[in-house]
N, CA and C of each residue as an Amber inpcrd file, in Angstrom:
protein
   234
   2.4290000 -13.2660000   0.4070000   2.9820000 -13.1390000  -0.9340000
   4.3400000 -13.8350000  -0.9880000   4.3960000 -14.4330000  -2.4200000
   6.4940000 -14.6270000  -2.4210000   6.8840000 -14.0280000  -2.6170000
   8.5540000 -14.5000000  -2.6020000   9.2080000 -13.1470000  -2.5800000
   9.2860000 -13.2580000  -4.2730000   8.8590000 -13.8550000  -4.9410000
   8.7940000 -13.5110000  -6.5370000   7.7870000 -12.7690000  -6.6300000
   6.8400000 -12.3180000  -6.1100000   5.2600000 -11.8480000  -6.3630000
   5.7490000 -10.6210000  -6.0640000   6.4940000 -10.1410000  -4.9140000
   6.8510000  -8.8810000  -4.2700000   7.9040000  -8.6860000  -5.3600000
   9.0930000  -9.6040000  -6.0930000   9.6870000  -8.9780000  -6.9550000
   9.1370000  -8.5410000  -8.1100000   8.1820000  -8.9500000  -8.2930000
   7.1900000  -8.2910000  -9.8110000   6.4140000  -6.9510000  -9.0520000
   6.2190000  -6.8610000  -7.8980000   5.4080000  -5.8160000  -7.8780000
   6.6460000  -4.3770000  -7.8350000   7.3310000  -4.6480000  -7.3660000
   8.6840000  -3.8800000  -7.3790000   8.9170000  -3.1210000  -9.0870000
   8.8520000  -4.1580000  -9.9140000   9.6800000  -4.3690000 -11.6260000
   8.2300000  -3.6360000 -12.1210000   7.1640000  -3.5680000 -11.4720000
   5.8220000  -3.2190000 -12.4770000   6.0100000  -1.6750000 -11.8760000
   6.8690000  -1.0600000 -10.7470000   7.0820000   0.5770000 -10.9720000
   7.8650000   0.8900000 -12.3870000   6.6800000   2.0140000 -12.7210000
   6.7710000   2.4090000 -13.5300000   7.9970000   3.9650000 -13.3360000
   9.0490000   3.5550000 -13.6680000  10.3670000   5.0930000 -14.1010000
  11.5350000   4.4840000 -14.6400000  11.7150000   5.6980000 -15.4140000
  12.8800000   5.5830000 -16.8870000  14.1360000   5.5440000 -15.7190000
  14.0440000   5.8470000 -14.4270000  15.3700000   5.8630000 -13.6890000
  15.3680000   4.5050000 -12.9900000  14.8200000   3.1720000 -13.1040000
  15.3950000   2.0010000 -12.3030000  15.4730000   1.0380000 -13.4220000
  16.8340000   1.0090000 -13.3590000  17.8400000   0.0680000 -14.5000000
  17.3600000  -1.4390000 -14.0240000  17.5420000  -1.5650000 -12.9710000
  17.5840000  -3.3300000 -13.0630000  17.0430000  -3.3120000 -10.8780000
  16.1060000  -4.7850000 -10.7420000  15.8270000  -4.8340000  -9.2490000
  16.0140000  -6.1630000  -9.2930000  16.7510000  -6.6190000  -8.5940000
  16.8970000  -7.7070000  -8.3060000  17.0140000  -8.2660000  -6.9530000
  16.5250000  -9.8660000  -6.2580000  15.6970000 -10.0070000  -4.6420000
  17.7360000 -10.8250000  -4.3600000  18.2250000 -10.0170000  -3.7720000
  19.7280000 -10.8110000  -3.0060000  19.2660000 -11.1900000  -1.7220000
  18.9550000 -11.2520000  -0.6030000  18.6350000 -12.0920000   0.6620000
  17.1280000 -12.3680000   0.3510000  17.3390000 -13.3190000   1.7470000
  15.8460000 -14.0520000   1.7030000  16.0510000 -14.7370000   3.2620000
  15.5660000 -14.4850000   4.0530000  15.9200000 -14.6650000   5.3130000
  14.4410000 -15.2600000   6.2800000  14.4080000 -16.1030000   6.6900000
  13.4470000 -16.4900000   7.6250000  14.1450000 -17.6820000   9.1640000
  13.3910000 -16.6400000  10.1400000  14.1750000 -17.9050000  11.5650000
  14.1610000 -16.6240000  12.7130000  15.5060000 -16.7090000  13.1990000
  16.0200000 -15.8740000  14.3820000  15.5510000 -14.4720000  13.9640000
  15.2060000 -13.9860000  15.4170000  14.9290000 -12.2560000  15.0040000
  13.7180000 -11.8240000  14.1310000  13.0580000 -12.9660000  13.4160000
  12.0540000 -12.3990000  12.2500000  10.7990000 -13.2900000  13.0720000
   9.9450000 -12.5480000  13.1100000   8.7340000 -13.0640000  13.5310000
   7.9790000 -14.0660000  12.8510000   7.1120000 -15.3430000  13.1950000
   6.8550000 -15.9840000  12.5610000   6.0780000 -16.0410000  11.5820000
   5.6470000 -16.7210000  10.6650000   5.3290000 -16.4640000   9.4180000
   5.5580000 -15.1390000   8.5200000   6.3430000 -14.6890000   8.8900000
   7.4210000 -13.4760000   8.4540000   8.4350000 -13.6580000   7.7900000
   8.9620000 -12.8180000   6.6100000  10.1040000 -13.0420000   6.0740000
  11.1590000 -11.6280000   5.8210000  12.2080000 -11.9430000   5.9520000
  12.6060000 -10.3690000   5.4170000  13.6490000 -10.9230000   4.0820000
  12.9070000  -9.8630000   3.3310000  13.5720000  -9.8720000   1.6330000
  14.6910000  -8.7050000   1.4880000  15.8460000  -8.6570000   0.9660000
  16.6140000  -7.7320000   0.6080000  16.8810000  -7.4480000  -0.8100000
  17.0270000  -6.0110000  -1.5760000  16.2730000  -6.2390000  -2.9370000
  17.1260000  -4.9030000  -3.1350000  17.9270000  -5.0280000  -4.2840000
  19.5260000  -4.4710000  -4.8900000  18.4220000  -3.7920000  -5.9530000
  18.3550000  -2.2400000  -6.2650000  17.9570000  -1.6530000  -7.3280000
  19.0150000  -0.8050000  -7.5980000  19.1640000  -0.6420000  -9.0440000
  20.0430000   0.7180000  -9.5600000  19.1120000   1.5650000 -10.3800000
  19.3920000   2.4570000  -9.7810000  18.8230000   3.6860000 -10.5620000
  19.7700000   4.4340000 -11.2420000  19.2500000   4.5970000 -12.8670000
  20.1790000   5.3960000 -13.5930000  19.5860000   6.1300000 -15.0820000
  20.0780000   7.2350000 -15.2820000  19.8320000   7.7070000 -16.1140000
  20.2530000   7.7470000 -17.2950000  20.4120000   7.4510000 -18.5370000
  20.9190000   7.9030000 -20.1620000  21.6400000   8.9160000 -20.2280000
  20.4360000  10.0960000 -19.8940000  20.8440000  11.3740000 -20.0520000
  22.0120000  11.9060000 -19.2310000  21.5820000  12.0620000 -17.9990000
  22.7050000  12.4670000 -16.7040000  22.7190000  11.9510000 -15.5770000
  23.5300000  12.5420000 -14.8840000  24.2360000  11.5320000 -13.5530000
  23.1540000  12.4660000 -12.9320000  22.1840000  11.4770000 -11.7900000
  21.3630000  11.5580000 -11.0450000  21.7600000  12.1530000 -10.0290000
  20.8780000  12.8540000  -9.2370000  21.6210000  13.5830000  -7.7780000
  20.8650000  12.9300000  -6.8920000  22.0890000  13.3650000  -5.7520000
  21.0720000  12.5110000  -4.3210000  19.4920000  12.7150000  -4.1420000
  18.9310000  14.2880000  -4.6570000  18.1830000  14.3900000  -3.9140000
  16.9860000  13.2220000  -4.6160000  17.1070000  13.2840000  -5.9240000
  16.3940000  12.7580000  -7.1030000  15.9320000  11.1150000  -6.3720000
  17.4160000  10.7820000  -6.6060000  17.1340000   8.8270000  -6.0460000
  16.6520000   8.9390000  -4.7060000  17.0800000   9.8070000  -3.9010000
  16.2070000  10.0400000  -2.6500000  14.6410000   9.3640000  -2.6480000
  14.2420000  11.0710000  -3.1500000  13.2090000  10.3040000  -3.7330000
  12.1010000   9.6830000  -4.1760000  12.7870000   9.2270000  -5.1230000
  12.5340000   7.8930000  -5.9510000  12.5530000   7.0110000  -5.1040000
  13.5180000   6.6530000  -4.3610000  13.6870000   5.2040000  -3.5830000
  12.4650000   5.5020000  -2.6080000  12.0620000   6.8950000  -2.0060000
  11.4770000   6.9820000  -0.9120000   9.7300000   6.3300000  -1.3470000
   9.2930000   6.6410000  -3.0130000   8.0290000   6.6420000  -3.3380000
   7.9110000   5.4800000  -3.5920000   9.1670000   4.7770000  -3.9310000
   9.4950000   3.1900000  -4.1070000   8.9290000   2.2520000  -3.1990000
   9.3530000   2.4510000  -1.7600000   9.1510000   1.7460000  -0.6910000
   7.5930000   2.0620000  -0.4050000   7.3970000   3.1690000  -0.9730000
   6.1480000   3.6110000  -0.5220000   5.0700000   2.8080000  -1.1810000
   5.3870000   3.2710000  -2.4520000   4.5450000   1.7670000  -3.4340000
   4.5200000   0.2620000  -2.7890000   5.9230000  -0.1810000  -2.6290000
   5.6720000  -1.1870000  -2.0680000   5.2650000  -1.8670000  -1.0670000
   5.1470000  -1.2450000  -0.2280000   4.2080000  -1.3290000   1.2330000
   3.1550000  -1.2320000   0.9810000   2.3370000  -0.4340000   0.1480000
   1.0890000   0.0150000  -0.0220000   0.1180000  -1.2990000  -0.8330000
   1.0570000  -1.9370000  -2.0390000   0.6470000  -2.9400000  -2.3210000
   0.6720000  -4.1370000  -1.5930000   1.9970000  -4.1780000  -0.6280000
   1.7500000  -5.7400000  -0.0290000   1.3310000  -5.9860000   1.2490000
   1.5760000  -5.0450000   1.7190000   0.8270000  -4.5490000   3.4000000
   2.2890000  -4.9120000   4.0390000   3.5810000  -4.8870000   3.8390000
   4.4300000  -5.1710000   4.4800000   5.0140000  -3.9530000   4.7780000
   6.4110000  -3.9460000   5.9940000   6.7060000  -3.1070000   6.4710000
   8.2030000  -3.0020000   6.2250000   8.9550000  -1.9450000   6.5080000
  10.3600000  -2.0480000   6.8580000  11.1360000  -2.5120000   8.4030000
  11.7260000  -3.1250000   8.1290000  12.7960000  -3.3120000   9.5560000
  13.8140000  -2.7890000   9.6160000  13.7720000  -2.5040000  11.1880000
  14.4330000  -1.2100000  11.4620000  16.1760000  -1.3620000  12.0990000
């Protein structure tokens, strides 16, 4: 996948709490295995109503990553 394809699959989660996702690194070479890439990807989560608590964006971010692995078959680095 690109990393534009992975940024739409990101933007197509569906919640009233992620304001804006946008892809800041893009990294391929040393340390990353080949035909491998690692993407770094800035989301804010926010609410209208009220100031969000940790446990909330917790998470959110946690079902986030979860989605997104699930759709692209990719992983986190550790």
């Amino acid at each position: 996948m690109t990393s534009g394809e992975i940024l739409e699959v990101l933007k197509a989660y569906e919640s009233p709490m992620i304001e804006s996702v946008e892809l800041f690194d893009y990294y391929k070479g040393k340390n990353i295995q080949s035909g491998k890439k690692s993407l770094g990807f800035r989301i804010v989560y926010r609410s209208r109503e009220r100031t969000l608590t940790d446990s909330e964006v917790e998470t959110l971010h946690g079902n986030l990553v979860a989605y997104l692995l699930n759709k692209t078959s990719g992983e986190l680095r550790g």
